[in-house]
C-alpha positions in Angstrom: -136.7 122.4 47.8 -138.6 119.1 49.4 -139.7 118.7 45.9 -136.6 118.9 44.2 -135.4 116.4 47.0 -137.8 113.7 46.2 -138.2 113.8 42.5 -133.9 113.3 42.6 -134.6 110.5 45.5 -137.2 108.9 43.0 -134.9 109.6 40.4 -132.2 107.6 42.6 -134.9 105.3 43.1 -135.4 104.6 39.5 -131.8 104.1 38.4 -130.7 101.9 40.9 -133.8 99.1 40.2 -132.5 99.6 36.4 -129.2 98.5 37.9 -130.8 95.7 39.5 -132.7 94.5 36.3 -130.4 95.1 33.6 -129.5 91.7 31.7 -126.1 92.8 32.1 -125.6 93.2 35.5 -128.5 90.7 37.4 -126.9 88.3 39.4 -126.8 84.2 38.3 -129.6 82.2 40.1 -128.3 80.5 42.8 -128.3 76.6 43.2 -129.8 76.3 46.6 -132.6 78.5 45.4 -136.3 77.1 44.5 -138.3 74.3 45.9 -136.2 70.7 46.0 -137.7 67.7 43.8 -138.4 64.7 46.0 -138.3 61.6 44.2 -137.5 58.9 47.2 -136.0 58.4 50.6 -132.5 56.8 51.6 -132.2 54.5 54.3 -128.8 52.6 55.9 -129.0 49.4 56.6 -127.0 47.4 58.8 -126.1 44.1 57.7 -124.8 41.0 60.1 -125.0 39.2 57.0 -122.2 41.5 54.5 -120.7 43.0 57.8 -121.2 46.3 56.1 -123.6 49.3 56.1 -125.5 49.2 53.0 -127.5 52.2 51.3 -131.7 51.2 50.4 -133.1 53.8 48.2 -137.1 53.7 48.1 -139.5 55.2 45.4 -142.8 55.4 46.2 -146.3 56.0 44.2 -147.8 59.2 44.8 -150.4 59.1 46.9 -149.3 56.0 48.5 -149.5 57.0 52.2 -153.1 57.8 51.9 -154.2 54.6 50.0 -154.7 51.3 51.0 -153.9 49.4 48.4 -150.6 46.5 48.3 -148.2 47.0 45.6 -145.6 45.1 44.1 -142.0 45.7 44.6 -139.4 45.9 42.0 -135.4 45.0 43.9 -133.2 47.3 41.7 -129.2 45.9 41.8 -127.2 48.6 41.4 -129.9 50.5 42.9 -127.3 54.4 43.9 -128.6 57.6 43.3 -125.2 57.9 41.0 -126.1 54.0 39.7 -129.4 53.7 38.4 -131.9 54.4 41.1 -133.5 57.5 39.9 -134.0 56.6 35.9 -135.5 53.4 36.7 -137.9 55.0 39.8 -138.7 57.3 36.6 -140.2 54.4 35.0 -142.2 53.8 37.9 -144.0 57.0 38.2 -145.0 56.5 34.6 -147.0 54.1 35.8 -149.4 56.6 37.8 -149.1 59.3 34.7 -149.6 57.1 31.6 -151.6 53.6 33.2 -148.8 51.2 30.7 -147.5 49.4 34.1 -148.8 48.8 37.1 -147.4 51.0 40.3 -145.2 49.6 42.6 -142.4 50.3 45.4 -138.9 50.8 44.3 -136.2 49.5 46.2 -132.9 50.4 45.1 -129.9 48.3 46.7 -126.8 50.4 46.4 -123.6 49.4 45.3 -120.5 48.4 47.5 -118.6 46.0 45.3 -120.6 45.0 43.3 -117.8 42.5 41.8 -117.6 40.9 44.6 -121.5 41.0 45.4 -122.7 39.8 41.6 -119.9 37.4 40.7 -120.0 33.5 41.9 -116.4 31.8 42.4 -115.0 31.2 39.1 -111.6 28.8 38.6 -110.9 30.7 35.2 -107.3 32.5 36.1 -108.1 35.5 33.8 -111.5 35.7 35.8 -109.8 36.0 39.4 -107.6 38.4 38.2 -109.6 40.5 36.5 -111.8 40.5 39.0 -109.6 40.1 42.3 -113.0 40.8 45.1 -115.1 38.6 43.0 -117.0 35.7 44.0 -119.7 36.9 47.0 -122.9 36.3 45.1 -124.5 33.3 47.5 -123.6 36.0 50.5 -125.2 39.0 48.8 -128.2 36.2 47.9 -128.7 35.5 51.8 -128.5 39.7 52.4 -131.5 39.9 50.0 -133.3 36.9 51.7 -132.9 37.7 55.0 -132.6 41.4 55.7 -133.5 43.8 52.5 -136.5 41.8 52.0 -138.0 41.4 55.5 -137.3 45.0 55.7 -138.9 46.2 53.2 -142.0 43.7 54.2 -141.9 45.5 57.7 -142.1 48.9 56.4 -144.6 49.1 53.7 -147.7 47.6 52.1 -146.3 44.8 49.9 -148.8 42.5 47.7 -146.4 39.5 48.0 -145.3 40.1 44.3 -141.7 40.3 43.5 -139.4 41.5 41.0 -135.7 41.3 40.8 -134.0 43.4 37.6 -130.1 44.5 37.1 -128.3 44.3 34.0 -124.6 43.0 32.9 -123.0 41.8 36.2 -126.2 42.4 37.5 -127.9 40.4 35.2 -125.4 37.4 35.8 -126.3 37.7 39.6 -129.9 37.5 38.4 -129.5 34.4 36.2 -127.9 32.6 38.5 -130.3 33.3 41.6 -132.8 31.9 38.9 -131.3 29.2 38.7 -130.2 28.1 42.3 -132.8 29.7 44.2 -136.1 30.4 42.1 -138.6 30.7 44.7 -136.6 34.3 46.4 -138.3 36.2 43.8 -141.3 36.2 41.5 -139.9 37.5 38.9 -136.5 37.6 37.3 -135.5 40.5 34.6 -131.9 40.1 33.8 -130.3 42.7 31.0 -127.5 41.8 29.4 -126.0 39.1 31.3 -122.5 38.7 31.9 -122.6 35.0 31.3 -119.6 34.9 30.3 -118.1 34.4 33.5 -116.4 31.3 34.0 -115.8 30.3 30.6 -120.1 30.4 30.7 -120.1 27.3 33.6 -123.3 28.6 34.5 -125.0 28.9 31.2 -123.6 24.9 31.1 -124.7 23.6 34.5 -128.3 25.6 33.7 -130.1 22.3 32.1 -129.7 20.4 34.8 -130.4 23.2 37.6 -134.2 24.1 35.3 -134.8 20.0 36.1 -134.5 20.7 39.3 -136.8 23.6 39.5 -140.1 23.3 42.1 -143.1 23.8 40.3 -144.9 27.1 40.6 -145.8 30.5 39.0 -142.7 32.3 37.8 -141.5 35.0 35.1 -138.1 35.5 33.4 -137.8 38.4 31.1 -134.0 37.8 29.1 -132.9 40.4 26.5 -129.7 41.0 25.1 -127.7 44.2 23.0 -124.9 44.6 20.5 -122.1 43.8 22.4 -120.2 44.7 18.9 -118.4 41.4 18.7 -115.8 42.6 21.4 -117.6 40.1 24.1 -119.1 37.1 21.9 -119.1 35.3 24.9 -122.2 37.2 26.7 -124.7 36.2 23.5 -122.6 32.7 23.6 -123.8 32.0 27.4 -126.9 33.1 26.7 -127.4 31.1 23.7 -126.8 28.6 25.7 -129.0 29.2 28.7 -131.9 30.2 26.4 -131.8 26.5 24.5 -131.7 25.2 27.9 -135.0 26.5 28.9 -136.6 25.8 25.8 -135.7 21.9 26.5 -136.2 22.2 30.0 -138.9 24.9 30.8 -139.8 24.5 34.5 -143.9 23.8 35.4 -145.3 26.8 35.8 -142.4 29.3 34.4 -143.1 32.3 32.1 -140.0 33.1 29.8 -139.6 35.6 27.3 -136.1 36.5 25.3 -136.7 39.5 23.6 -133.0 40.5 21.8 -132.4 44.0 21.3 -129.8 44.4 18.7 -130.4 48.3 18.1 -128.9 49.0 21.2 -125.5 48.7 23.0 -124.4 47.8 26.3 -124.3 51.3 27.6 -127.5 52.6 26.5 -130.4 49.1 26.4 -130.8 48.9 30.3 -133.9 52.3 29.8 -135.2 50.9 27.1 -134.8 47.2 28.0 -136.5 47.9 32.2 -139.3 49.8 30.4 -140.2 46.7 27.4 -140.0 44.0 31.1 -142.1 46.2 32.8 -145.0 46.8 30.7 -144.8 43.1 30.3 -144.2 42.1 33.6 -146.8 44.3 35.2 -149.5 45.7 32.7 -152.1 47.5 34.1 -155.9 45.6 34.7 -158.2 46.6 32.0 -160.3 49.5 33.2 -156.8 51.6 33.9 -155.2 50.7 30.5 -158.1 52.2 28.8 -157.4 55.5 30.5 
């Protein structure tokens, strides 16, 4: 009888884990399940400047907290985890998996408005309208200069190297900081510039703002996509600015306009942040040869 009993419990046994394993009945994976992926770390910051609380997102090399060495730091405009924070932090790590760009710190600046934060005043009618929040770019200048930056100096191991990248309203915000205040940043990489703002006044007033440029080491990396002739404007301002730096190249100012007429405006920003990085920051000899 025990036997019976325990060959029909194994039996039991046996049916109810082919229950539990059958393709048809095994329950879906859940999404909280596994080990989470840590890219970065997202800090508020409190601004007397905007009189706003502002989102930093920062990216880190791996192995950073151990090391010693000072790294460079790339300011990301629209810099959300939903903007483009984590594709461009991407590019980053490639930079500690394939030695084609030198590692550096991350710092993503999220988004609030950024109409309002990338756009200067503009007297075009069309303009204000279309974009009724715009004009707060020297504002959002002095919130880079005189919070995000120290902040970021504060907290981590900086080499003094900087880089500033955004693209299309970004990219405006770029050129003109470029322009009226070249010594914030190191480096300038501006995607797609909306230039067309204000029937292109700043893409106009850029001759005599280069001739007014302190000497001193600098890099602007400009590049352009198929805006599929519903914009002309964009590559019409930037025509403009780039024959203005040709005439008027500041002492000490690297430029480079590479166009890139394969892609559009909703796809070149990957392509376009990776080309300005491996430029921008290549990698000393002995780790390009890895």
């Amino acid at each position: 009888m025990r036997v019976a009993i325990v060959v029909g419990a194994l039996g039991l046994l046996t049916a109810c884990a082919g229950v539990r394993t059958s393709p048809e009945t095994e329950a879906p994976a859940k999404a909280e399940e596994g080990r989470p992926v840590i890219l970065a770390r997202s800090y508020t910051l409190e601004s007397r400047v905007l009189k706003e609380t502002r989102r930093i997102n920062v990216y880190l090399p791996p192995g950073y907290d151990k090391g010693q060495a000072r790294l460079p730091v790339l300011y990301l405009l629209d810099g959300g985890e939903q903007e483009d924070f984590m594709h461009i932090a991407g590019l980053a790590q490639l930079a500690s998996l394939s030695h084609t760009i030198r590692e550096m710190i991350v710092v993503g600046i999220e988004d609030t408005d950024r109409r309002r934060d990338f756009t200067y005043p503009s007297q075009v009618p069309e303009d204000r309208k279309l974009l009724p929040t715009s004009g707060g770019s020297a504002a959002f200048r002095e919130f880079l200069a005189q919070e995000v930056k120290p902040w970021v100096e504060a907290r981590y191991r900086t080499s003094g190297e900087t880089l500033l990248m955004g693209e299309s309203l970004a990219g405006l915000f770029i050129v003109e900081t470029f322009l009226r205040q070249p010594e914030l940043f190191g480096s300038y990489i501006a995607v797609s510039p909306s230039l067309w703002w204000s029937n292109q006044s700043l893409s106009k007033e850029s001759p005599a703002l280069l001739r007014q440029h302190p000497a001193g080491p600098r890099t602007l990396y400009l590049t352009m996509g198929n805006e599929g002739g519903e914009m002309p404007e964009m590559q019409q301002g930037l025509d403009v600015f780039v024959a203005a730096l040709k005439a008027n190249t500041p002492t000490g100012l690297q430029w480079h306009y590479e166009p890139m007429p394969d892609e559009l405006h909703s796809t070149i920003f990957h392509p376009a942040a990776l080309r300005a990085l491996r430029k921008l920051l290549p990698p000393p000899p002995e780790e390009a040869s890895h």
